[in-house]
C-alpha positions in Angstrom: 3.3 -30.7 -1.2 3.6 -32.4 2.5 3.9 -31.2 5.6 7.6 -31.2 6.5 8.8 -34.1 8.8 10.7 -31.5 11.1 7.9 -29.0 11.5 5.3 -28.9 14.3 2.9 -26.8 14.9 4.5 -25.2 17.8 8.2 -25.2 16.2 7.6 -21.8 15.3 7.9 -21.0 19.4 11.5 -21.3 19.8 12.3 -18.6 16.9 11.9 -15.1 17.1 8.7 -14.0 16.5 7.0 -10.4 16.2 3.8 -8.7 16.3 2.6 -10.2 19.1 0.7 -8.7 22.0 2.0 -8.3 25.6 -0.4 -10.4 26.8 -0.3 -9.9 30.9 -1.5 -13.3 31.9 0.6 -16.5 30.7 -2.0 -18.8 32.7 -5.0 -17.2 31.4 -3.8 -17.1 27.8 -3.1 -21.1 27.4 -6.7 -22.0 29.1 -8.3 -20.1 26.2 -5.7 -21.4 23.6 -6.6 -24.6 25.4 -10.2 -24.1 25.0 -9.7 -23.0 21.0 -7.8 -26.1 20.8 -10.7 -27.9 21.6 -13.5 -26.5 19.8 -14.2 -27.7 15.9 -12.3 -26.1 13.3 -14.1 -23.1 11.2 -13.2 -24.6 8.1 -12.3 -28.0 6.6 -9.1 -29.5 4.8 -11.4 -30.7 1.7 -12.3 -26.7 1.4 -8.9 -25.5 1.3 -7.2 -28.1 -1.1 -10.3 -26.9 -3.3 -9.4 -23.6 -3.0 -6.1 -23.9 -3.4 -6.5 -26.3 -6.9 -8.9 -23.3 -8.3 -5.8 -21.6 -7.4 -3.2 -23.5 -10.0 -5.8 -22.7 -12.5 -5.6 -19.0 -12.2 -1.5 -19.0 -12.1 -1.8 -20.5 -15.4 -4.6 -17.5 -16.7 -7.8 -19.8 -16.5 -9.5 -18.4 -13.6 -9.0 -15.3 -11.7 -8.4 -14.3 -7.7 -10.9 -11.5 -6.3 -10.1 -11.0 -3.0 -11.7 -8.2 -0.9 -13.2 -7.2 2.5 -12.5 -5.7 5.5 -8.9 -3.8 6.7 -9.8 -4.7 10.3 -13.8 -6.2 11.1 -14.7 -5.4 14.4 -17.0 -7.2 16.6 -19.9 -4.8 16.9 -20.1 -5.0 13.3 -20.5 -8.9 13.0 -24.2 -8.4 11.9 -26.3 -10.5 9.4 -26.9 -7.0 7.5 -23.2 -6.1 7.2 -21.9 -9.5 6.3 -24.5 -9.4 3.6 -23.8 -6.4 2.1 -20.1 -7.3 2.0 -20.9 -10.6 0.3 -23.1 -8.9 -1.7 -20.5 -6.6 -3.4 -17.7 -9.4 -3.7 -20.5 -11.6 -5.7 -21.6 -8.4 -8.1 -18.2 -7.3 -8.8 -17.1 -11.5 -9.6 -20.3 -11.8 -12.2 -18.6 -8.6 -14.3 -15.3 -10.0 -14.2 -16.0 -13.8 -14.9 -18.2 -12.7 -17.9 -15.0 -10.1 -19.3 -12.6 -12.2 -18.8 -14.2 -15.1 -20.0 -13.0 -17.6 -17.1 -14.2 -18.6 -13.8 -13.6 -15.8 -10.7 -11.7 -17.0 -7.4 -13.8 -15.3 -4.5 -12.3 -14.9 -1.0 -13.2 -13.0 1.5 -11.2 -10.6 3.9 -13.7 -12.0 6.3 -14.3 -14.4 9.4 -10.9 -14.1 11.0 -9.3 -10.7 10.0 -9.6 -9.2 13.7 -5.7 -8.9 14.3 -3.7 -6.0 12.7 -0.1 -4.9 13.1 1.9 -2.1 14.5 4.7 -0.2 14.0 4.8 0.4 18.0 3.8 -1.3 20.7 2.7 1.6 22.3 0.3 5.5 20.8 -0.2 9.0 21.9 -3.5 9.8 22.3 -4.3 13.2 23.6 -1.3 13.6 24.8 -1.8 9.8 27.0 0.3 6.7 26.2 -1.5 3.9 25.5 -1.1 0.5 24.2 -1.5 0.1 20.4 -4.7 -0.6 19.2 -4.2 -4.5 17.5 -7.4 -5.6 16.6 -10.3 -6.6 18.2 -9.1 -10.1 19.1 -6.7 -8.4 21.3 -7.9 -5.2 22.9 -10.7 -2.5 22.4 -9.9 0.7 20.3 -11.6 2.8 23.1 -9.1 5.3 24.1 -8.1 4.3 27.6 -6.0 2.1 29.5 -7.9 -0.6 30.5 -9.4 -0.8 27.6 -6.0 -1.2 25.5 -4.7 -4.0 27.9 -4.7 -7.7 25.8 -7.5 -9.5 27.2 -6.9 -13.4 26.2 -10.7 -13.9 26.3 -11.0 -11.9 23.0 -9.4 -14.8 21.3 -12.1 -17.0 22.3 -14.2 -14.0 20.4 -12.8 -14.0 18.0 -13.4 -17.4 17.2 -16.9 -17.7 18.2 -17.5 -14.3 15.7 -15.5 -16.2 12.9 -17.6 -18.7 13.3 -20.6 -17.0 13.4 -19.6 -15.3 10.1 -19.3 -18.4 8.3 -22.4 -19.6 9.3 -24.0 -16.9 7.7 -22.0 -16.9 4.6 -22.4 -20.7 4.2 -26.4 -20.5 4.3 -25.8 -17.2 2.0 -24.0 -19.1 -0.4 -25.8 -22.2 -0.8 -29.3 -21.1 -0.1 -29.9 -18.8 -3.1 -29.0 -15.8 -2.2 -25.7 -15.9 -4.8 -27.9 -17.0 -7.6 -26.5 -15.5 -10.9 -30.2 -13.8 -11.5 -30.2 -11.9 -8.7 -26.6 -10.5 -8.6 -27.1 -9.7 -12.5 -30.4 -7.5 -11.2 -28.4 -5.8 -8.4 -26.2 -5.2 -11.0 -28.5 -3.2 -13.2 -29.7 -1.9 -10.3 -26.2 -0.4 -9.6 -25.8 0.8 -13.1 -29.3 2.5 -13.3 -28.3 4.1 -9.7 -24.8 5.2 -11.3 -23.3 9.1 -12.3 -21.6 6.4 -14.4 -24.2 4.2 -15.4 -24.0 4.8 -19.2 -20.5 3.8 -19.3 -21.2 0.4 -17.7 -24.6 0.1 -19.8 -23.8 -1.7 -22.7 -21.4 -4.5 -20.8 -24.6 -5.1 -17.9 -26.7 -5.8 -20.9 -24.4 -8.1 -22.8 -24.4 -10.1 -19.5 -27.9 -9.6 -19.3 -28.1 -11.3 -23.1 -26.0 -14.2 -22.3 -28.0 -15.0 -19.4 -31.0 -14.8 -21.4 -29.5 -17.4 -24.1 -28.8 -19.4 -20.9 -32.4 -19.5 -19.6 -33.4 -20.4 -23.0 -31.2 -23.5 -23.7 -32.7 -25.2 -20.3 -30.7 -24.0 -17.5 -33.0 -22.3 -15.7 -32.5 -20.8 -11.7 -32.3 -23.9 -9.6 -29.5 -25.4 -11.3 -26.7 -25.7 -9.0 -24.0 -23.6 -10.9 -26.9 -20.3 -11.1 -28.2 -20.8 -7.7 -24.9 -21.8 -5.4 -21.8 -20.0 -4.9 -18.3 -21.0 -3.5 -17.1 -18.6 -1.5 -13.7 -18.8 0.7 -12.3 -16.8 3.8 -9.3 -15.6 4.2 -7.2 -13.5 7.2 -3.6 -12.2 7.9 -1.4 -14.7 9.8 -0.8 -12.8 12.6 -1.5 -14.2 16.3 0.7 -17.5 16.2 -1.0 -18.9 19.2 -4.4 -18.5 18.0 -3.5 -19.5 14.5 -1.0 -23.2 16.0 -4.4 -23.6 18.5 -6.5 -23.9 15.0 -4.5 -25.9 13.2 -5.3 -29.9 12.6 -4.3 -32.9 11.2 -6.3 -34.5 8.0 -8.1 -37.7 8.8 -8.2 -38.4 5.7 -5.3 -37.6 3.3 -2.9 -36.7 6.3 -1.3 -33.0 6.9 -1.2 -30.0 8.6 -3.8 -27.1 8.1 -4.8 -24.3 9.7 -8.0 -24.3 10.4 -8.9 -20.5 10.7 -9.1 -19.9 7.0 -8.8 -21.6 4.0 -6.4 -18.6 2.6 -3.6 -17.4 4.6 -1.3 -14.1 3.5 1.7 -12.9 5.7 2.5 -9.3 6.0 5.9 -6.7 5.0 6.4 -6.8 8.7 6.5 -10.4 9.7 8.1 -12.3 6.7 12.0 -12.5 8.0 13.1 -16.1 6.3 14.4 -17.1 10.6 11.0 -16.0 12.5 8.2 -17.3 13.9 5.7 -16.4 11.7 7.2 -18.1 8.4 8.0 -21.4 10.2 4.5 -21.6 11.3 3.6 -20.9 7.9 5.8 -23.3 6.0 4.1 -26.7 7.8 0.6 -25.9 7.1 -0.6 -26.6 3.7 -3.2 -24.0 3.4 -2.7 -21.4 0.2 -0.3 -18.7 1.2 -0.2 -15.0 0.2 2.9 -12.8 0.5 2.5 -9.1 0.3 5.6 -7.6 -1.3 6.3 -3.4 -0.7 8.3 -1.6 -2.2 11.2 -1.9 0.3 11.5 -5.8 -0.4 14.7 -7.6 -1.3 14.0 -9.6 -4.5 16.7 -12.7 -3.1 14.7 -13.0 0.0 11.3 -13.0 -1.5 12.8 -16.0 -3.3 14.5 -17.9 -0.4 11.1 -17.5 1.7 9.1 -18.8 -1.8 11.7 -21.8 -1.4 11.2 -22.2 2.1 7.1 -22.1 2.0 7.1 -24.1 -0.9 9.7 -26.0 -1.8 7.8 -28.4 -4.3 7.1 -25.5 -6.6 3.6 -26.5 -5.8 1.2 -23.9 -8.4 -1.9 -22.6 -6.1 0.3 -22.7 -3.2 1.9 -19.0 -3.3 0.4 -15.8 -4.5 2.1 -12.6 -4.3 0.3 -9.7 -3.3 2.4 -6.9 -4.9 1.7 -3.4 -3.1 3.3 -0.5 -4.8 1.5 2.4 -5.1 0.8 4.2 -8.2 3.7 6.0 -8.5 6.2 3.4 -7.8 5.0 -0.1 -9.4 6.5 0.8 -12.6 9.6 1.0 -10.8 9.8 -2.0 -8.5 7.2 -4.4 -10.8 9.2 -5.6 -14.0 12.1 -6.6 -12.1 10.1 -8.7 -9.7 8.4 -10.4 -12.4 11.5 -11.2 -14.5 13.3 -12.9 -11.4 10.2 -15.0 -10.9 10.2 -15.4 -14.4 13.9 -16.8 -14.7 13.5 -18.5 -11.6 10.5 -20.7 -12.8 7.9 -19.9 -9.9 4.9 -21.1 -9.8 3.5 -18.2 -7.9 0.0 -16.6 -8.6 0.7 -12.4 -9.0 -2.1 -10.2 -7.3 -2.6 -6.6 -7.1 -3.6 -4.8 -3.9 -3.7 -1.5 -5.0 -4.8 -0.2 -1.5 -2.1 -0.2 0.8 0.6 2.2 -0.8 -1.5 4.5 -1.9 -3.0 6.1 1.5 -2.5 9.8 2.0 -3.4 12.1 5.0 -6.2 15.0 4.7 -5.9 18.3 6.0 -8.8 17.2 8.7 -6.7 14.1 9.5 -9.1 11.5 8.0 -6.4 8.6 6.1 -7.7 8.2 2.7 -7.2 6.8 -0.8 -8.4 8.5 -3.7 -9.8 6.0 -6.6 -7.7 7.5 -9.6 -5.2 6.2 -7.5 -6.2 3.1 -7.0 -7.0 2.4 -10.7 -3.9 3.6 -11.8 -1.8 1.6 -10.0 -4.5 -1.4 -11.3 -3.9 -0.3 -14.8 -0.1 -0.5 -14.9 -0.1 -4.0 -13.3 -2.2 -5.5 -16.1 -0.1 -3.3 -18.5 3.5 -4.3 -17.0 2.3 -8.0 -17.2 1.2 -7.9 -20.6 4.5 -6.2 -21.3 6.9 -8.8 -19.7 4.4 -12.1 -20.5 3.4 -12.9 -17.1 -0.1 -12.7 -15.8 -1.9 -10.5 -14.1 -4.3 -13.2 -11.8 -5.9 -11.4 -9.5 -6.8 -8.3 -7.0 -7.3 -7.8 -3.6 -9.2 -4.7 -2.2 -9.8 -3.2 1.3 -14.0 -2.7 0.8 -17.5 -2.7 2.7 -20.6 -3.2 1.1 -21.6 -0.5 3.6 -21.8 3.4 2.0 -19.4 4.6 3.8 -17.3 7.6 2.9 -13.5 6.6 3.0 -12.0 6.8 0.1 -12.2 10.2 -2.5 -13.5 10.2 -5.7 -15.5 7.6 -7.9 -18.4 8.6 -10.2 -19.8 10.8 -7.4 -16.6 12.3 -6.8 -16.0 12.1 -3.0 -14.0 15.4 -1.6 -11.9 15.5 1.3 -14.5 17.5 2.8 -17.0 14.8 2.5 -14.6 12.2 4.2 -16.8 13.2 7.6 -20.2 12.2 6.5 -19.8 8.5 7.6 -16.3 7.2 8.4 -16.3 4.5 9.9 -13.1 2.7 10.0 -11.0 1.7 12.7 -7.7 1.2 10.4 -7.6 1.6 6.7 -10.1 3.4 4.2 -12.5 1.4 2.3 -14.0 1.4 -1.0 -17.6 1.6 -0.6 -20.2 -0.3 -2.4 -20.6 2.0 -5.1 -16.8 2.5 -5.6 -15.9 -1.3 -5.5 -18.6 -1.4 -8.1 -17.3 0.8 -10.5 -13.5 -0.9 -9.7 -15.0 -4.0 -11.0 -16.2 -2.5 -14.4 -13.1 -1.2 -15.0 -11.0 -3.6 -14.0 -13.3 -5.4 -16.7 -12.5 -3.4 -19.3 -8.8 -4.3 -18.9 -9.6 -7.8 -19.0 -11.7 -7.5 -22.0 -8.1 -6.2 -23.9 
């Protein structure tokens, strides 16, 4: 696939285009999108076509898309321990699953660049005050007053200097050792040792454990590249156009678009209308695109926005990010599937089992209770297998922190213990321990 020959970067400015904050200042706002404009892109066009090529292999069932991080990061928590721990989880959890499912693990991050969130109004009561909606950090500060909520175009600038920061980090993370297969495999057994659940998850740990014993044997011992390096990718919702057209660049050498941000891109429920902004931005850069699909979506416009975002059929270009919730995917999955089916898409199919399954306690924490979460992963892999198509991949709203967020797991979480260290300025999280146990479940069904 090409870049269109009547897209540019800006085209998407003269169509309607939502989720955007009031920003106050015109002036002010270009100068920083000026500035951004300027300043070296956080990732590379060679890094993205990679991604996106590992990509094509998992829509045909020989690798497999993890995809986890953050709901919203937040500036204050752009630390070296935090973006660590995250990392840390993300590379546990891909070790299980590549050795289950016998094929190579796609790892991208909700990370560096996920600082923009939408809303369903512009404006929130808060103690009784009106305020402008909370959209992320690279827009305004949560704090609970009005100067506070005003867009400040300067965050942008942030927000790009905390991306960039982050990827930093993760780059010297993933190439300097710390990802080496030995030391994941221990924090693994580590994990299961720690565990309520840990007998359950024994006798997989130690068949990895075996098979990287063989390994060792044989000659390839922990400096070799492929034990001691990682590839890790970023990805973030599409969401502030300006920031997004001020990061996007040219190829010098094999010619293009691509935004620069991220190598993955998804677009929301909210901004996917086939005539706005947001999908005629998307549809001239070349980076891999995810589409979250809710249950309200019209199966003949998920396929005229698939045509219009890639009309080359291009495999690696499209996943789809089906969010259902456990009671509904049965109902809204097979049908989605057999369209795709007929239609002959090349589109990757992902589960984020997080977003339609959030509930409200009585103390007025939002939370998401893991039986829920595995249930709804269950009957994707099962509604697949039923209708031939394949389950690629999972995306996941975590922390590597131990927060309390989500209910239940092995140490079964209670409402009442939501309190104890929440920590979220949006959506609940798994925490370590919980992503964890997702991942030896999730292995489990891979291992059918």
């Amino acid at each position: 696939m090409k870049t269109t020959n009547n897209w540019t970067k800006s085209s998407w400015r003269s169509l309607p285009v939502l989720q955007q904050p009031n920003w106050p200042d015109e002036n002010e706002l270009n100068n920083v999108l000026q500035t951004i404009s300027d300043l070296p892109p956080l990732v590379f066009a060679g890094e993205i076509r990679d991604l996106k090529n590992k990509l094509a292999k998992a829509v045909q069932g020989e690798a497999f898309l993890l995809q986890g991080g953050d709901c919203s990061e937040e500036f204050c928590r752009c630390t070296a321990p935090n973006i660590r721990d995250t990392l840390k989880v993300l590379l546990q959890m891909a070790v299980t699953l590549t050795y289950a499912g016998e094929k190579p693990v796609i790892k991208v991050g909700r990370i560096a660049g996920q600082y923009a969130k939408p809303r369903s109004s512009d404006t929130e009561m808060i103690n009784g005050v009106e305020l402008p909606s909370y959209r992320g950090d690279m827009c305004n500060s949560e704090e609970p007053d009005p100067a506070s909520r005003i867009p400040d175009p300067a965050r942008l600038l942030q927000g790009y200097n905390m991306s960039a920061a982050s990827l930093n980090l993760l780059r010297a993370f993933t190439r300097g050792g710390f990802g080496a297969l030995d030391k994941v495999q221990a924090w693994n057994q580590e994990f299961v040792k720690e565990s309520p659940m840990g007998q359950s998850y024994e006798r997989l740990a130690k068949q990895i454990s075996r098979a990287m014993k063989f390994m060792h044997n044989v000659g390839f011992n922990t400096n070799t590249p492929q034990l001691k390096e990682v590839e890790f990718y970023t990805s973030h919702e599409a969401l502030f156009l300006g920031y997004e057209e001020a990061l996007t660049r040219e190829d010098s050498l094999e010619g293009g678009w691509y935004d620069c941000s991220g190598h993955m891109l998804w677009i929301g429920d909210r901004t996917r209308q086939i005539d706005g902004a947001h999908i005629e931005f998307l549809r001239g850069v070349l980076n891999p695109l995810g589409m979250k699909v809710g249950p309200k979506h019209d199966i003949d416009d998920i396929l005229a926005i698939i045509d219009r975002l890639n009309p080359t059929n291009e495999a690696g270009r499209i996943t789809l990010i089906t969010r259902f919730g456990a009671k509904d995917i049965e109902k809204h999955l097979p049908p989605l599937l057999r369209a795709m089916k007929k239609e002959g898409k090349n589109v990757l199919w992902s589960c984020d089992p997080m977003h339609a399954n959030i509930r409200k306690t009585d103390a007025g924490h939002k939370t998401r209770s893991f039986d829920d979460i595995l249930s709804e992963l269950r009957q994707f892999f099962e509604l697949h297998w039923a209708e031939g198509t394949i389950p690629g991949g999972v995306h996941f709203e975590l922390t590597g922190a131990d927060v309390t967020e989500c209910t239940g797991g092995a140490r079964q979480l209670a409402d009442e213990q939501l309190g104890r260290n929440y920590l979220t300025t949006c959506d609940p999280r798994l925490n370590a321990e919980q992503s964890l146990e997702m991942a030896f479940q999730i292995a489990e069904m891979m291992k059918k």
